[in-house]
N, C-alpha and C positions, 0 to 999 in steps of 0.2 A: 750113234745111229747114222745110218750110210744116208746121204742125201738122194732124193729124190729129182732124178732132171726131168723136165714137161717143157721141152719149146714148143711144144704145141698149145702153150698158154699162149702165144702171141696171135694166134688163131681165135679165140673163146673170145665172146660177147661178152664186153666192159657190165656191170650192174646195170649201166640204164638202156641196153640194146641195141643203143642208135649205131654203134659201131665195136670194133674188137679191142683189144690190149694192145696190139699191132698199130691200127687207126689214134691213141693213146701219143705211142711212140712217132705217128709221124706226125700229128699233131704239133706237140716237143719240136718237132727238130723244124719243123717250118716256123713256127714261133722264135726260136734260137736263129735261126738263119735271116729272119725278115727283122729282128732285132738287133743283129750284129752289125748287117751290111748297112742300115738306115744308121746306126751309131759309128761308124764306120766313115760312111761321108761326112757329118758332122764333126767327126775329128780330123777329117782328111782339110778339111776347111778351116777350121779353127787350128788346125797345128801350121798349117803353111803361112798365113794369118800371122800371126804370134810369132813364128819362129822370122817371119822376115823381120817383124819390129824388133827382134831383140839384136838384129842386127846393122841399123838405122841409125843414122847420129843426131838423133832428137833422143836426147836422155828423156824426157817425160815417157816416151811411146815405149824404151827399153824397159825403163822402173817397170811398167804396167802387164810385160811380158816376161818379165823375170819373175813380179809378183801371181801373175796367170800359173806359172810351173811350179811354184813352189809351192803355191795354193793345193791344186789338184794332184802332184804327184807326190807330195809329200802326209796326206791326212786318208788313211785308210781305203782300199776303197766302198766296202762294206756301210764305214761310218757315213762318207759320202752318201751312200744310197739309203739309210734311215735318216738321212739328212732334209733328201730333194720328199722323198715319199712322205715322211710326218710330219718333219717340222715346217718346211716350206709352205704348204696350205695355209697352215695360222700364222706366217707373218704375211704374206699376201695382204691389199685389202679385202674386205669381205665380203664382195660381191664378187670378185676371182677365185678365192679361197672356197667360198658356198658353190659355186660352179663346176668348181673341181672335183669337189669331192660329190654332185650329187652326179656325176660322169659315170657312166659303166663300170661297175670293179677292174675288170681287167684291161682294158684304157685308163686305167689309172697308175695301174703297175705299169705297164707298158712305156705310157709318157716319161713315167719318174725314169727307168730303166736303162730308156733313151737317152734321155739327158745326163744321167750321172754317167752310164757309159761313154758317151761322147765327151764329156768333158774330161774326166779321167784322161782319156785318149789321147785326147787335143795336146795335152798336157807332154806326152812322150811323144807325139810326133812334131812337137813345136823345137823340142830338142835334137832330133834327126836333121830337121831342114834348118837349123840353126850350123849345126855341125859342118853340113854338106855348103851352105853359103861359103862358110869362113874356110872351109877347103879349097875353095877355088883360090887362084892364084887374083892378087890385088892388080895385075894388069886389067885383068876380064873387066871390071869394076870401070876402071880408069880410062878403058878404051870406049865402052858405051858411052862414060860422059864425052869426052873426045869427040864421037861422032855426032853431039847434039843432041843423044837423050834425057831427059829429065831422071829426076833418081829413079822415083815409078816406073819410068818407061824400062830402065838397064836393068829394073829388078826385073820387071816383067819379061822383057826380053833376050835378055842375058844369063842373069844369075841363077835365076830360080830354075830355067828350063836345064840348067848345066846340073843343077844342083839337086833338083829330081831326081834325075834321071841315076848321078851318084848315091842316094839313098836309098834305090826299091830295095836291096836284101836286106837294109835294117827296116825298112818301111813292112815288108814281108812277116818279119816276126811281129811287130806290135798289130798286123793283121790277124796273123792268127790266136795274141793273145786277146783281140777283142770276143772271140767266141768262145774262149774258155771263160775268159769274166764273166762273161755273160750268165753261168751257173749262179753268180752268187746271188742275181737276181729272184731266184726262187724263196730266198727268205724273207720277201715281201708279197710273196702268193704266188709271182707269176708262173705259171702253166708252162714251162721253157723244157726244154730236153734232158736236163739230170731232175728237174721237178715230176715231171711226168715217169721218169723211171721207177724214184723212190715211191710215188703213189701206185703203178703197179705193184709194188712189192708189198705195202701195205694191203692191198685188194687179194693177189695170189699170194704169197708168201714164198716167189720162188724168185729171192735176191740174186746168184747167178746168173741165170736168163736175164734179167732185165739190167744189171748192170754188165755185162760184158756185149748186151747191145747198145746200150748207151757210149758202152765203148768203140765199139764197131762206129754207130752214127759219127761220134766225135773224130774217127781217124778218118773216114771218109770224106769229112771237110776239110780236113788239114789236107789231104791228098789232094784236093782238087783247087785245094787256095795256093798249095806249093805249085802246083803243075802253071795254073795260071799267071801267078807273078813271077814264075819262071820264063815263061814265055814271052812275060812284058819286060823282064829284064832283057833277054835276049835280044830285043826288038828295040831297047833305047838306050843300048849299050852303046858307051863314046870309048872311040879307042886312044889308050892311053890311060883309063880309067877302071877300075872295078875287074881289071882281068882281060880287057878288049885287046886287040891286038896293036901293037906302037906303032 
């Protein structure tokens, strides 16, 4: 039997009125977007974080950062996220635990979502700016202390900004993989952009339509995440480095 196309089902009042199958979808994608980017900073901070100490010469702070990656990028991330959402509540104590959970459903999904995506994250961008430190050449390192700074100071002033700046296009993709992750959060209820698709389809039954918008939504972030950290490479591009000119 020949399929039946209706995009004009994006138009039609959802069951309960207050808005359309459309209103649905952008729902989804403001949820997915206000998700990604808040998990997004959380890992922009715990990977620079992490990846300096794993580059430190206090063994204790390295073990802790090597133990951080191997942690997060190595166990599911799925498992992670039935991890932070069920089990986490009950080892809590139980007046954080009871708090949590008598929280709004979907600030529940949301927090857990947050967290495991951000740490997931942290986890691959700890290894990007781990990478990018130990690319620079051991003079950079040598000349900061030279001039008087403390180690803190040469990371902060030196290394890190050189080593930045050598990372956005691999920083760039683990950007755009935090918005695909982000799908898998719907297997804990969250209301996210491939969740809200698959529930239109259940409502209209016209799986088409609604996933080849969910597909449109999804390349339109990617567009705009490439355009942008395209422009911020351009803009902290060192010459000699990444393609800049010698």
């Amino acid at each position: 039997m020949a399929y039946h196309w209706n995009w004009a089902v994006f138009a039609s009042p959802e069951p309960s009125g207050q808005t359309t199958y459309l209103g649905w979808m952008l729902a989804g994608l403001k949820t997915t977007v206000t998700l990604s980017l808040s998990a997004w900073l959380l890992a922009l901070v715990l990977g620079i974080l992490m990846g300096t100490l794993r580059t430190v010469p206090s063994r204790p702070a390295r073990l802790l950062a090597s133990a951080w990656v191997e942690l997060f990028r190595n166990v599911p991330l799925l498992v992670q996220l039935f991890i932070w959402y069920f089990v986490l509540p009950e080892l809590l104590p139980a007046a954080i635990g009871n708090a949590y959970k008598q929280m709004n459903p979907m600030l529940q999904q949301f927090l857990a979502a947050w967290i495991c995506l951000g740490l997931f994250t942290s986890a691959r961008v700890c290894e990007q700016v781990r990478s990018g430190i130990e690319s620079l050449p051991p003079g950079q390192k040598n000349a900061g202390l030279a001039l008087g700074f403390t180690l803190p100071q040469t990371y902060r002033f030196v290394l890190l900004p050189m080593a930045l700046r050598i990372v956005v296009p691999p920083l760039t993709s683990e950007f755009l993989n935090i918005f695909k992750n982000s799908a898998v959060c719907s297997t804990i209820g969250l209301l996210e952009l491939a969740a809200q698709g698959r529930q239109l389809v259940d409502y209209t039954a016209q799986p088409y339509e609604s996933f080849i918008a969910v597909t449109l939504f999804y390349l339109g972030i990617n567009v705009v995440v490439m355009a942008l950290m395209r422009w911020l490479e351009a803009r902290t591009r060192v010459p000699g480095y990444m393609g800049g000119a010698q």
